[in-house]
C-alpha angles and dihedrals in degrees: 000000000000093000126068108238107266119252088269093046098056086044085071095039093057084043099066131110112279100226104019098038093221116163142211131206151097126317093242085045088050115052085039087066089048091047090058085040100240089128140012139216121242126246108223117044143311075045091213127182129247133178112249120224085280093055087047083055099049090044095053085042095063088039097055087039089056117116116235120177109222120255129209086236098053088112084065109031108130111287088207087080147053128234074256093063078243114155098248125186120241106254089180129254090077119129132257090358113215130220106170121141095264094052075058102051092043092050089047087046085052100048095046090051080048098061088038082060088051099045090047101050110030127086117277089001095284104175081173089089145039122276126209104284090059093057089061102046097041097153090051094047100052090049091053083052099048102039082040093065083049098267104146120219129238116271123212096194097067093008092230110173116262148122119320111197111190136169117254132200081251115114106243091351134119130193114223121192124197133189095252140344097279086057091046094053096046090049087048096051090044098049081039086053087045091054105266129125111233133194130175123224141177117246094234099218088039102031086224118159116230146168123257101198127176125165117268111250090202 
């Protein structure tokens, strides 16, 4: 890409489905994002159009450049969400945790657009491993999976005892605590279920167990 998106393009950037990344435009809109390589068109019909790892980029860009004025409220503005008003999965350590029926349904409505994304962009249709997008939010991805099978995350609110998902220096790879070893063995055999490759470990100055988990390749 040697050219920034135009203003309508990055209206339909911004647009696109949170999770999927599935777009809507145009035709001419369209196939000049794929030309600069920001989406792509689907093989097999409908031939719909999705953002590749670039548009994702772009899209969270304009997100993070957005102006927001600070609230007095901010402490207690909704978890579930980003500044960007983007579903975001809860890692743990957020604030009055919420697990209403509609955190469920929107969790259940993530996760499902999740494996769509899966089945739409990896080879053969595998919706058994990880795609693409995953591989750059990891953090994010693991957490769907996890708050998606029913964990619940720490919350540091009310500091109530849950997952913590947190980037490490590894290459593809996520550290995920738990409150005790029961908690850790059912979050490994549900991100092993969900196509990632788990390990547990022991903090050396703590002594802490924790997960090691990276997406499965094949």
């Amino acid at each position: 890409m040697t050219r920034p998106p135009t203003a309508a393009q990055r209206r339909v950037i911004d647009a696109a489905d949170p999770v999927t990344g599935r777009l809507r435009g145009t035709e001419s809109q369209l196939a000049a994002l794929v030309k600069r390589e920001l989406a792509f068109r689907h093989p097999r019909p409908p031939h719909d159009h999705f953002l590749t790892p670039a548009g994702h980029r772009v899209r969270e860009e304009t997100a993070t450049a957005a102006p927001r004025a600070p609230e007095a409220s901010d402490h207690a503005r909704d978890p579930a969400r980003e500044s960007s008003g983007v579903f975001a999965a809860r890692v743990g350590g957020e604030e009055a945790i919420d697990s209403g029926p509609s955190r469920i349904r929107e969790v259940h409505s993530a996760w499902q657009g999740l494996l769509e994304l899966r089945r739409m962009t990896n080879p053969h249709g595998a919706v058994d491993r990880p795609c693409a997008w995953e591989r750059t939010h990891l953090v994010q991805a693991a957490a769907l999976a996890l708050e998606a099978a029913g964990h619940r995350p720490a919350d540091a609110h009310t500091d109530a005892e849950g997952y913590r998902v947190r980037a490490t220096p590894q290459p593809e790879a996520v550290a995920v605590r738990g409150p005790d070893a029961e908690a850790l063995r059912e979050c490994a055999a549900t991100l092993e279920q969900a196509g990632w490759q788990v390990g547990e470990h022991t903090e050396p100055r703590t002594g802490a167990r924790y997960l090691l988990a990276s997406p499965r390749r094949t």
